[in-house]
N, C-alpha and C positions, 0 to 999 in steps of 0.2 A: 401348674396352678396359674402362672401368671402369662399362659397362652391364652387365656380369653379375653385380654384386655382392651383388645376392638371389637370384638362384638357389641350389636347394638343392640341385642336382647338380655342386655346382663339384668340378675336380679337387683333389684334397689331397695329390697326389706320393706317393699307393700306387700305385709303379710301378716293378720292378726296373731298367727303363732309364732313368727319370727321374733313378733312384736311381746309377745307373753314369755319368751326363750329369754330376750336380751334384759327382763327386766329382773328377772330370776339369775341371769349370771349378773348384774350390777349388783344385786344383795349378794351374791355369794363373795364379789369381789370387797364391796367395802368391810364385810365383815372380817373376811382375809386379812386385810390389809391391818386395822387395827390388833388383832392375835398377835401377825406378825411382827410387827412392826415395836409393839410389847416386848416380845421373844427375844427381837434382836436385841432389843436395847439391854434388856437383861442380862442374854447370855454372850455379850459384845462381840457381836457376830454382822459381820459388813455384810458377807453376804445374805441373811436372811432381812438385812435392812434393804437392803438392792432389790428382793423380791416384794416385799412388803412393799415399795413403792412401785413397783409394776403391778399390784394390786390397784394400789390409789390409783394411779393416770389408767387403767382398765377400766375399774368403774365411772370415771370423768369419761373417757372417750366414749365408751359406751352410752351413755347418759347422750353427747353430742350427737351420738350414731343415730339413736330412738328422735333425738330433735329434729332430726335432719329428711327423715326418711319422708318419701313421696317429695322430697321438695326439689326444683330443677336442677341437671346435671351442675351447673354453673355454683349450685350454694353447697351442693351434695360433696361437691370436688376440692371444695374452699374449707367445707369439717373437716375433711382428710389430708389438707395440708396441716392444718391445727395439728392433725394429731402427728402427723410426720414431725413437726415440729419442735412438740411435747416429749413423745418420743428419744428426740435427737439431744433435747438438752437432756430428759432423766439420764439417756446414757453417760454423759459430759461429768450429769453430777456422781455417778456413780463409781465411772473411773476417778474423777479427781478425789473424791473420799476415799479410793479406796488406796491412791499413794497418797496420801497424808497417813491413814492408820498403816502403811506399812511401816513409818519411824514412829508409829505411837503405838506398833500393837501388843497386845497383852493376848492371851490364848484365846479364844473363844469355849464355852460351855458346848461339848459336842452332844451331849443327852440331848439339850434341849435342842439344838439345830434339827438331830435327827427326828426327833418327836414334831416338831412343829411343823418339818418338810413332810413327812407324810401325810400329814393333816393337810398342807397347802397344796399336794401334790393330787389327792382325793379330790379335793374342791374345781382344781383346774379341769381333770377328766373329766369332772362333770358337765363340766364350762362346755369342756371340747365335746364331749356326746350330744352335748343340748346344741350346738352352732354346726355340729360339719355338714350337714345337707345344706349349708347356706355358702361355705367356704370360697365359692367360684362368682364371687357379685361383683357390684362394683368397688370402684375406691374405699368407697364407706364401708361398705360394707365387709368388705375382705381385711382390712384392716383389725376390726373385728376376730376376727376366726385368726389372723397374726397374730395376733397379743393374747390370745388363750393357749395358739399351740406354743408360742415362746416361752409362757408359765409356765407348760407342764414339765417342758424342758430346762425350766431354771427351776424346779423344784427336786429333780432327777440332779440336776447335779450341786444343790446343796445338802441333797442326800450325800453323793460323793464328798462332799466338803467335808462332814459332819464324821464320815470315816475317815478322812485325810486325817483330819485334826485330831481325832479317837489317838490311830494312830502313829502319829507322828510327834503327838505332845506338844504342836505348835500352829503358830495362826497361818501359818503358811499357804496349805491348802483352802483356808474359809478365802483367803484376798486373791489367791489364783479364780478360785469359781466365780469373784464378784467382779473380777476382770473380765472374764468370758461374759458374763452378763450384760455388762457393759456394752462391749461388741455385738451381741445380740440386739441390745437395743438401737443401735448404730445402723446394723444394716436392716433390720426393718424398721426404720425412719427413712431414709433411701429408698426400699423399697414402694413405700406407700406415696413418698413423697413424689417417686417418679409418675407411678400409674395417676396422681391426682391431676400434676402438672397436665400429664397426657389428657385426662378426660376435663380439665378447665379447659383449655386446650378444644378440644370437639363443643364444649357448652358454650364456647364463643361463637363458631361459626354459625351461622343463621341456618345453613342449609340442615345442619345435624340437629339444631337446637327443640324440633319437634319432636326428637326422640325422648328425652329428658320430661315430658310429660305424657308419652305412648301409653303406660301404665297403667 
């Protein structure tokens, strides 16, 4: 995935269906995010709040992604440090909430974790089926296809969670998965953050910088 990051033919999401794809998974995301984010609070469950806010900053970055698109490497590179950014702190907050409720926790509701994860989990496949012919673009756009596949992966494993806690009779396994989640968002902040660096990086140089409007 992240061997094409010098090519100077990468896609940049000048594409009217790329562009009807991204706007479709932004509603699927903020809708997500408010369900979920309901759910957690309800069924006191850290990790389905961790997901729920990889929702929100999905639909934001996305939203930045659709702003961004056709515009020169140099601004297109400067969204995806945003979102590297975005990224790196939800992580930050997600671990630090999630040792505070290990001395504040109380069981989580594993019905409703497992019910609302496969609802979340539906929603992201769809994400991912509507974006993977796009997944090899630039900065901006790869970024993108990151934060879907990561969803569908923290939704898989707050499925897991939701049987930990079934279980185990304890919040134990919901704060292990909101850990992992955590982590995940961690290293794709790093990840997106490097490839941006790298392609500001090429949008500065004068001699590349005609590539950034070839398109």
């Amino acid at each position: 995935m992240a061997g094409c990051c010098n090519h100077e033919t990468q896609f940049d999401g000048v594409s009217q269906t790329y562009k009807r794809r991204l706007w479709a998974v932004i509603a699927i995301n903020a809708v997500m995010f408010v369900v979920e984010m309901s759910a957690g609070e309800a069924a006191g469950s850290q990790a389905l709040k961790a997901d729920a806010l990889d929702f929100l900053g999905d639909a934001l970055t996305y939203g930045i992604s659709l702003a961004v698109i056709g515009a020169s490497l140099r601004t297109r590179s400067m969204a995806a440090l945003g979102k590297g950014v975005s990224l790196l702190l939800m992580g930050l907050w997600v671990f630090g909430s999630t040792l505070w409720q290990v001395f504040a926790a109380g069981v989580p509701e594993a019905q409703v974790m497992g019910v609302i994860g496969v609802m979340a989990l539906a929603a992201n496949l769809l994400s991912v089926a509507l974006l993977a012919a796009y997944k090899d673009g630039d900065a901006n756009v790869r970024s993108v296809w990151l934060c879907s596949r990561n969803d569908a992966i923290g939704n898989v494993a707050v499925m897991i969670a939701a049987l930990g806690v079934w279980g185990t009779a304890t919040g134990w396994p919901d704060l292990i998965v909101a850990g992992i989640m955590a982590g995940l968002f961690l290293s794709s902040a790093f990840q997106i953050l490097r490839q941006a660096i790298s392609e500001w990086r090429q949008g500065k140089a004068p001699t590349l910088d005609h590539h950034s409007h070839a398109h």
